[in-house]
Residue, then its C-alpha position, 0 to 999 in steps of 0.5 A: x803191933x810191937x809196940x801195944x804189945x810192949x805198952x799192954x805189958x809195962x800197963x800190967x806191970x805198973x798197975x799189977x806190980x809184977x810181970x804178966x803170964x802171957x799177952x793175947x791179941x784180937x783184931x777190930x773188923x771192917x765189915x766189907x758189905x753186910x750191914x745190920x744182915x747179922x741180927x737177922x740170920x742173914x749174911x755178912x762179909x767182914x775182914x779182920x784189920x791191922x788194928x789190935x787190942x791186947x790183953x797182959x793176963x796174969x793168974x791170981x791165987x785167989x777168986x778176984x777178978x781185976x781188969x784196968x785199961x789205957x783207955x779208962x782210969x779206974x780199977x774195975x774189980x770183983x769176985x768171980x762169985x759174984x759176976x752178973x750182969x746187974x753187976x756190971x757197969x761201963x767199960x768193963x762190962x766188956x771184958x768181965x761181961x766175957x768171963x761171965x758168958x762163959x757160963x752161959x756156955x757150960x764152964x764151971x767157973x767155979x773151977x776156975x782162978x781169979x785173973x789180972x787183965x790189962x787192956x790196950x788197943x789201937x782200935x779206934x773207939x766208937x768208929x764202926x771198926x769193933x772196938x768193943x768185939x776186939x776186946x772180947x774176942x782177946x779177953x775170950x781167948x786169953x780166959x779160954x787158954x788160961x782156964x783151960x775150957x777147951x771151946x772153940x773160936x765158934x764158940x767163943x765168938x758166941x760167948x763175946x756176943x753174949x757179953x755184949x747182949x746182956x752185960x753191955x746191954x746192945x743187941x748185936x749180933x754175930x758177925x763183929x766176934x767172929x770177924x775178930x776170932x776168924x779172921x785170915x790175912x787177905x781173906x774176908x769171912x763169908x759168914x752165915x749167922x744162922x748156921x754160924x758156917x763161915x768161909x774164908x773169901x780171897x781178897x787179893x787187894x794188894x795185886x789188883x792194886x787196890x786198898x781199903x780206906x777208911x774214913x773215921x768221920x769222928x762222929x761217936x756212935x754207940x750200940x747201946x743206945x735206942x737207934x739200933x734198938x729200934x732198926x731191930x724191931x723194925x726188922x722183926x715185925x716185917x718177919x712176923x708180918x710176912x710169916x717168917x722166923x726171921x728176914x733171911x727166909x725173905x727174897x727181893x719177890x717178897x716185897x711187893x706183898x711187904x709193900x702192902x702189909x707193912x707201914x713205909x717205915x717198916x717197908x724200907x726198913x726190911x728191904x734194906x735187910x733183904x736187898x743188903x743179903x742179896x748184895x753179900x751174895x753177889x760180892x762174894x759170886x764177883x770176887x771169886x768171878x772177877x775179882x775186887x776191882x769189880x765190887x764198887x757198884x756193890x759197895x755204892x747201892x749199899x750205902x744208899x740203901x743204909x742212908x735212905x731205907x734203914x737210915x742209918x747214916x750221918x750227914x758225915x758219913x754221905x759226905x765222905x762217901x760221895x767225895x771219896x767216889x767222885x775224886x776216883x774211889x771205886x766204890x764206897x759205903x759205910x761200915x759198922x752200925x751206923x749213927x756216925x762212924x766210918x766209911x770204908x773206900x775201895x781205891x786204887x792205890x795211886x788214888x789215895x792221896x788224892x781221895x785222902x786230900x778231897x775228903x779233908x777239904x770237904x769236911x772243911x768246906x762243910x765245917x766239919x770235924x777233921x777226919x781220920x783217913x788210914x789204910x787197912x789191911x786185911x790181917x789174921x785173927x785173934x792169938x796168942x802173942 
């Protein structure tokens, strides 16, 4: 960590040519189980990681709005009078997209001075690890302290999601910003995207002897783009179909009548929904009851259901779920929203090596890209570095 925090500050320096008021940090996410429950009310059960993003933030006596980055070569720049959404394009959707929501959500912008952001990160992009969500749960806070605006984490979490729904244009939903904002080291976030009321659940992974691998398959994914569109639909004619305001008001008994009303596609589509909320609970019951060694079972009929009834999932993807488990994994799944990305492994910690060195040589094997294989820890959210 000490090292992005040193590149965001010499970034801002060298591009700015003066020193930064202050730095922010935000955190990417796993998502523990929980997959595409967000959008429909339902819930989910991430973590916040030992990855960052860093924000260098100056203030500027004037009403412009600068933002550069490591990750993009161009100076992105405008004028806080006219932040809209047509009016953003790219990378920097993010970031100006956040100074934007805040309006949505009662700020005088104004009111308020121009600033000078430099962004940094080791969040893997377009790895299913919210890249994107660290981004703007940094540039949220860091706007929410220098402005002045008094909002809280809940708050600003819904302003990130704002960003990414109408600036970036992906239709998201909650969980990824509020993982980033809310997060607490060995904790996972039990959250209810209807209530937005979240808990913080003991993981204790580190005395079961036990660690989250993930496997960044390399295969690039995007949010923006038309699969996930599409799951959403799906996903909201089932509700209508079976007369609710959204999948969370449905159980596992509603779908022998969903079976009938809807098309198979559909069907599956929403039964991945309503089962994965159901596994969420259970996680949640069994960590508390038994503890993490017992969740494998959970993590593995996630998967399944990604990969057959939503189809979410990549050749990848299967693979290194399925080499992970076979060489000592206690369970496996993919995380994030799907279309490439990574897998996350529950392994014990004397296995790794040995799921690590499997999963290389399957992808070789199959000709595969080499993947990226790391350890996360669950960490602390978003702060004031």
């Amino acid at each position: 960590m000490t090292d992005i925090r040193d590149d965001a500050r010499a970034g801002f320096e060298a591009v700015f040519g003066r020193a930064a008021d202050g730095l922010w940090s935000a955190p990417g996410r796993v998502n523990l189980i929980g997959e595409h429950t967000d959008y429909n009310e339902g819930f989910v059960l991430p973590f916040a990681i030992d990855r960052r993003t860093v924000v260098a933030l100056g203030v500027r006596d004037d009403r412009r709005v600068r933002v550069a980055s490591t990750f993009a070569d161009e100076l992105a720049e405008i004028d806080l009078d006219a932040l809209a959404p047509d009016a953003l394009g790219g990378w920097s959707a993010y970031p100006l997209g956040v100074a934007w929501a805040f309006g949505e959500f009662g700020a005088d912008l104004g009111a308020v001075p121009g600033v000078d952001l430099f962004i940094d990160s080791d969040v893997p992009v377009g790895a299913g690890l919210s890249s994107s969500a660290a981004i703007e749960s940094a540039v949220a806070l860091a706007l929410n302290d220098v402005w002045q605006l008094g909002l809280d984490r809940r708050t600003l979490a819904r302003v990130g999601q704002r960003a990414e729904n109408v600036a970036v244009g992906a239709p998201t939903g909650i969980m990824d910003q509020s993982a980033s904002l809310l997060g607490q080291a060995d904790h996972a976030v039990f959250l209810d995207c209807r209530t937005l009321d979240s808990e913080l659940v003991p993981l204790g992974l580190a005395e079961a002897g036990l660690a989250i691998l993930v496997i960044d398959t390399g295969v690039k994914h995007s949010h923006a783009t038309g699969g996930y569109g599409e799951r959403r639909a799906a996903c909201e004619r089932g509700a209508a179909a079976l007369g609710v305001s959204s999948l969370r008001d449905a159980t596992v008994d509603d779908l022998p009548r969903a079976q009938q009303l809807l098309d198979d596609v559909t069907f599956r589509r929403i039964r991945h929904v309503i089962t994965e909320n159901q596994r969420v609970l259970d996680t949640v019951a069994v960590l508390r009851e038994q503890g993490a060694s017992a969740i494998g079972e959970l993590l593995d009929a996630s998967h399944r259901s990604m990969r057959d009834d939503f189809e979410i999932s990549v050749p990848e993807l299967d693979l290194a779920v399925e080499t992970a488990v076979a060489a000592g994994a206690l369970g496996a799944r993919m995380t994030g929203g799907g279309f490439g990305g990574a897998a996350i492994a529950l392994v014990r910690v004397g296995d790794l090596s040995r799921v690590q060195v499997a999963v290389d040589n399957a992808f070789g094997e199959h000709a595969f890209g080499q993947p990226d294989t790391f350890v996360v820890t669950a960490s602390d959210g978003a702060a004031r570095n």
